[in-house]
N, C-alpha and C positions, 0 to 999 in steps of 0.2 A: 657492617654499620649497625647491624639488628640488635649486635654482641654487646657494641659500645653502649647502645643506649640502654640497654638492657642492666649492665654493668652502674652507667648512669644512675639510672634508677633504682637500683637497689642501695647503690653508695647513701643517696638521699633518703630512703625510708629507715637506715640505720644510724645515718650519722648527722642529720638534719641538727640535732639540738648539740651538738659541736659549732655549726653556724651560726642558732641562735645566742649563744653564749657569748663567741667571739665577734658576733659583730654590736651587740649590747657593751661589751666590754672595750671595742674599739672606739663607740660611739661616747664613752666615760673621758676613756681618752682625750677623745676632739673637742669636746662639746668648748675647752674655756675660749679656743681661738676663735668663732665666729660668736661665744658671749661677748669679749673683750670688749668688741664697738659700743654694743648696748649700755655696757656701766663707765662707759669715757665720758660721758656728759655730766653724770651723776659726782662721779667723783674731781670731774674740773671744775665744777662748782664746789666742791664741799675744799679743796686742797689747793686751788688755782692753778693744778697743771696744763699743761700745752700736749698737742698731738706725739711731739717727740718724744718726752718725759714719758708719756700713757703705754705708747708703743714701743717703750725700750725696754719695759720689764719682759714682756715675752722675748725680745729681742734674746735677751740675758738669759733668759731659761735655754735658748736653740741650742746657745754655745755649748752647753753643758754636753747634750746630743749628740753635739758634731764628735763629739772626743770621745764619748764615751759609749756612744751605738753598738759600735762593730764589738766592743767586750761584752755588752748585752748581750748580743746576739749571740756569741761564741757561749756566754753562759747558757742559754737555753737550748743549746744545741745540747749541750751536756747534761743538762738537770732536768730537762724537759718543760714543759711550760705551763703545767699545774703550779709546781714549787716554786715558781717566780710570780705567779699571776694572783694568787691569795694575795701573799706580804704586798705586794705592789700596791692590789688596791685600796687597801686598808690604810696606806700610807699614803699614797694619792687623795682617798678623802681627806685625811687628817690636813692635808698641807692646801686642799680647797678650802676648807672650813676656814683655816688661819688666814684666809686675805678677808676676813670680818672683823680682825684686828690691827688694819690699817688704819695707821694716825696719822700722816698727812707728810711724814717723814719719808724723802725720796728712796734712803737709802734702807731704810725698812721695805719700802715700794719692791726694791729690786730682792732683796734676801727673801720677801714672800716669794717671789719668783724664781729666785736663783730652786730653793727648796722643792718647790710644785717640780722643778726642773728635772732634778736629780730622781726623786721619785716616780713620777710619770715615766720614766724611762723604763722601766718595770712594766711599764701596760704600753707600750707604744704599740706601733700596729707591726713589729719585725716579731710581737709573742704573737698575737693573733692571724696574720698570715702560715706562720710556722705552725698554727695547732691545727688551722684548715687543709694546709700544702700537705701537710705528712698524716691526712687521713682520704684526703677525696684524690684520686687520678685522672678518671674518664669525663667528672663533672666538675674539674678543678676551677674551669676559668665562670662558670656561675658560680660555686660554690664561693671564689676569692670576691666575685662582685657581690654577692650579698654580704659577706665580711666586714667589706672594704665601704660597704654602706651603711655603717656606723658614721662614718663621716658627714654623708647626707643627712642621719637621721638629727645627729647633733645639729646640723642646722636646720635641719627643721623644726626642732621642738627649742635650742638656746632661744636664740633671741626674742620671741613672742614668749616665752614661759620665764624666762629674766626679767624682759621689762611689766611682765605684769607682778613679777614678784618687787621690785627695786618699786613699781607704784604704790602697791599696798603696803610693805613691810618693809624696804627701807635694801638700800644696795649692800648694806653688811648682812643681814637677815638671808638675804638672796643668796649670796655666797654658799653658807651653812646650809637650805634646803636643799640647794644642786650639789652639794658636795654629797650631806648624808646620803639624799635621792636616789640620786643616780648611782652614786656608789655602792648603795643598799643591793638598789638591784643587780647592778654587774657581778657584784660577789656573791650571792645568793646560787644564780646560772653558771658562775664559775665552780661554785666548790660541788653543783649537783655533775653538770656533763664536760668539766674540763676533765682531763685525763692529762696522764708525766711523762708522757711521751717526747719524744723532738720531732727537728724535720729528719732525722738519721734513721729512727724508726720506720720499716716498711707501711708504705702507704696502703691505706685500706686496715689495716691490721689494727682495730682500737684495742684487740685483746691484750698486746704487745707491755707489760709492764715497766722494760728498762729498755732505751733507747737500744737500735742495733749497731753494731760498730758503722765506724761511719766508711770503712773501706769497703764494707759491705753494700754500699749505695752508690748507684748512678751518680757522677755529677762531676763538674770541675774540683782540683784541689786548689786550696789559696792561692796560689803561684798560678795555677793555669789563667784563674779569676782575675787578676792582674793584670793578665796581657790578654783578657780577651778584648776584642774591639766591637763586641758586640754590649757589653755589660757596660763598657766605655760611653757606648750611645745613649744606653740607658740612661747610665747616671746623668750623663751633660741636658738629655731632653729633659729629664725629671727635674733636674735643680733649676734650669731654664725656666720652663712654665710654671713650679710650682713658687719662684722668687713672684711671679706678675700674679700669681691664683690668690696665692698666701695673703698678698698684700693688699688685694681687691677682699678677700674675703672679711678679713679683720677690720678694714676702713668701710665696707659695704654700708654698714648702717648708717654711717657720718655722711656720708658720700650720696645716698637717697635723702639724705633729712636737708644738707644741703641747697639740692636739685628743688627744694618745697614739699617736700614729703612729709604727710606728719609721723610725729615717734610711731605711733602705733601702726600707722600705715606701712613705715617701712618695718616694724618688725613682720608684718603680714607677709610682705612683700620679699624680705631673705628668708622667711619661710617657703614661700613659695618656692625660693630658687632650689632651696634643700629637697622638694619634693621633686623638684626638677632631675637633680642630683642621682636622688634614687634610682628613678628609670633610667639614667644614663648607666650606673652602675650595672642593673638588671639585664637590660639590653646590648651592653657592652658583654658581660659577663657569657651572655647565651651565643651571640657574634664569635667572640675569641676561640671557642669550643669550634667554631665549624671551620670561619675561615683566619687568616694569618692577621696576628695581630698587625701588624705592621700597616694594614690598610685602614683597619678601624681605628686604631691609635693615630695614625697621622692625622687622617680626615678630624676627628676628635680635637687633637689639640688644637690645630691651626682652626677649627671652627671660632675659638674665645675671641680675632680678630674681627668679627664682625658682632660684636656683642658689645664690647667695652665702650669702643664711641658712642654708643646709642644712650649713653651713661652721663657722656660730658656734658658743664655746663655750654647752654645756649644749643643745646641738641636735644636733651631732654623732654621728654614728654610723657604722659602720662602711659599712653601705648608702647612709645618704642621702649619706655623703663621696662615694664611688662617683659617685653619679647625680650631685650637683652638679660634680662636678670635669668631668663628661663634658659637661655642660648649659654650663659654662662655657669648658669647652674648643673645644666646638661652634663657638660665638659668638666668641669670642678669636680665633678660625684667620679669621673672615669682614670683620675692622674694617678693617684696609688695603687690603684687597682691595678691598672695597666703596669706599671713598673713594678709590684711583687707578680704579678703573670710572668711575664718576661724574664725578671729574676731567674722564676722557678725553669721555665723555657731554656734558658740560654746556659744560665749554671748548673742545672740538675738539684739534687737534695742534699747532696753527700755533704756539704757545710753553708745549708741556705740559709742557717740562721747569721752565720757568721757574715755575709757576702750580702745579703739584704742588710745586716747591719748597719753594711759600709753606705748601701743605698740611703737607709736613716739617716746616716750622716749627712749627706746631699741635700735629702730633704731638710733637715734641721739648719745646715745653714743656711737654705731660701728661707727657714720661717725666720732668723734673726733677720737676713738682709732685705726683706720686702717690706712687711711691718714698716721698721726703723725706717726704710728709704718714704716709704710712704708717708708717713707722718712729718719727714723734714720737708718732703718736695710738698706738702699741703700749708707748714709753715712759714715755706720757703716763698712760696706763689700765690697763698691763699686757695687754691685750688687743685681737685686733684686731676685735673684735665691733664698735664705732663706724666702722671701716674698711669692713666687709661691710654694714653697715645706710646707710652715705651710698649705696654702689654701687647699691641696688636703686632709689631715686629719680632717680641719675644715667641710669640703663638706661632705665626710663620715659620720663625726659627726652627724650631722644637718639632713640631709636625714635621719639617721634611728631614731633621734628624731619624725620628720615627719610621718616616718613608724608608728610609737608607736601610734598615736590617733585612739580613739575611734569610735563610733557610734556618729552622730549629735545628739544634745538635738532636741525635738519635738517642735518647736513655734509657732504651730497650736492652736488658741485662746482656751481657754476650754472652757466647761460647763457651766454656772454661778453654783457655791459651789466651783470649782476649781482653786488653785495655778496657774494663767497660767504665772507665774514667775518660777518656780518650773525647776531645767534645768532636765534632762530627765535621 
């Protein structure tokens, strides 16, 4: 135990600003999905759209994901994730900046997004786990949660730093600072501590300048990844909970303003949740490292169903918002995390870019179908009380999915005569 931590610890005094980078750059990533709420108001006044119309542009960008992940990924297995994460971001800002030229035109609404779509695919979080996964071993599941708390940090800082920008300077204005901004800095930490390596590359090994063959490496092959039934759970817990997360997160700020929240309050208040997020990630992250995810990811997901009702109209309050926003925040910061852990767990390295891909995919199309559903069932009913009441059976769901896996496969190299592909 002395070794590991030992090991531990030295991973993190060499290869710390690998985390910093990727979870800044993760955080680039995430930031437009928990923005989106904040500039829905701005822009149904200036264009007269409805929830549906607002929430269909991201909807439109997911699809692009669902199809085009698992390529993604299979490219960075190959070229490393230096050489895709520069152009990405560069291009990712350019395509934030350009929704400050939105003219009110739906069909322009959606080609803004179709574009962010295509680009962002380039920074999604299948680069940034892949640049963590195939450098940290002994401290992989802190090292994925601080990553994967990019996620958190974007809500923490989108929405109270959007709507004070859309206050003073105007919601096209807002656009272009968070685009340049944030992007400024992602790439700046990318082009100092990313390295072009993959996940193929032996872990630990930052010296490593071309990825190692990938037969070289522990893990499932595609075909194995297919029929595993443990990747299988993954995927279905992950698209499950992140279809109710997605859709709470993106509607969250309508959804407090609602409830009599004022604008500012609630961007205070989805900050809040974001920091909430954080420690979930942190503490998750240190969890996973000792004992089986399966315990802490169940308890985790199935926690969201005691959260979301505290949300609904004619239940709300100023306290229970409080505690649910933080209950939900908690859980919300721990869903990616948990599923590139597990990824890496269950399929090994030997094509995790490729096979987390597939996982993107999942994810991408809960980010089309939550959104969207969210925003008809609030048009539909006036209220997103039908939205918060499906989440608490989704949450249930998905947890005792969770619960259901198994023992990790072994990816401790074999013998030379042995399969060390072979999952366990």
């Amino acid at each position: 135990m002395t070794g590991e931590l030992v090991s531990a610890s030295a991973e993190w005094r060499r290869y710390w600003p690998v985390v910093l980078a990727s979870s800044i750059g993760f955080s680039f990533m995430s930031f437009m999905t928990p923005a989106a709420g904040v500039f829905m108001d701005p822009l149904a006044r200036d264009f007269g759209w409805d929830r549906t119309q607002l929430s269909s542009g991201l909807a439109a960008a997911a699809l692009i994901s669902i199809v085009l992940s698992p390529f993604i990924g299979a490219l960075i297995d190959r070229s490393g994730v230096r050489r895709i994460a520069l152009p990405g971001l560069v291009l990712t800002t350019a395509s934030i900046c350009a929704f400050a030229l939105a003219s009110g035109s739906f069909v322009q609404w959606i080609v803004l997004w179709l574009v962010w779509g295509v680009f962002v695919l380039f920074v999604q979080s299948t680069l940034w786990s892949t640049a963590v996964a195939a450098t940290f071993t002994k401290g992989r599941g802190l090292a994925l949660g601080i990553t994967m708390s990019g996620t958190a940090l974007a809500q923490v800082i989108a929405p109270p730093l959007s709507n004070w920008l859309i206050t003073h300077f105007g919601w096209r204005e807002a656009f272009v600072i968070l685009g340049l901004g944030w992007g400024g800095v992602a790439f700046v930490l990318s082009v100092l501590f990313l390295s072009g390596k993959s996940a193929a590359a032996t872990p630990g090994d930052r010296r490593a300048r071309k990825p190692a063959p990938a037969s070289d490496v522990p893990g499932l092959t595609i075909a194995q990844a297919w029929r595993s039934v443990a990747l299988w759970k993954v995927a279905i817990a992950t698209f499950l909970i992140l279809t109710a997360t997605i859709a709470v997160v993106v509607h969250q700020f309508p959804i407090l303003v609602e409830a009599g929240v004022s604008r500012e309050s609630a961007a205070w208040l989805v900050s809040l949740s974001g920091i909430a997020g954080v420690a979930g990630k942190l503490i998750t992250g240190t969890l996973v490292d000792r004992f089986h995810a399966r315990w802490i990811g169940g308890l985790t997901l199935a926690s969201t169903a005691i959260a979301w009702p505290l949300l609904m109209d004619g239940v709300a309050t100023p306290s229970l918002v409080v505690v649910g926003m933080m209950i939900s925040g908690y859980a919300a910061g721990t869903k990616m995390q948990l599923c590139s852990y597990l990824t890496a767990r269950y399929a090994g390295l030997r094509h995790y870019g490729a096979i987390f891909g597939v996982m993107t995919s999942m994810i991408a199309l809960a980010s089309a179908i939550g959104p969207l559903s969210a925003g008809m069932a609030h048009d539909a009913f006036g209220s997103y009380s039908p939205l918060l009441l499906a989440g608490v059976s989704i949450s249930i769901v998905s947890g005792l999915i969770v619960f259901s896996l198994g023992a990790y496969p072994d990816w401790t190299p074999a013998l030379p005569g042995n399969d060390e592909s072979a999952p366990a």
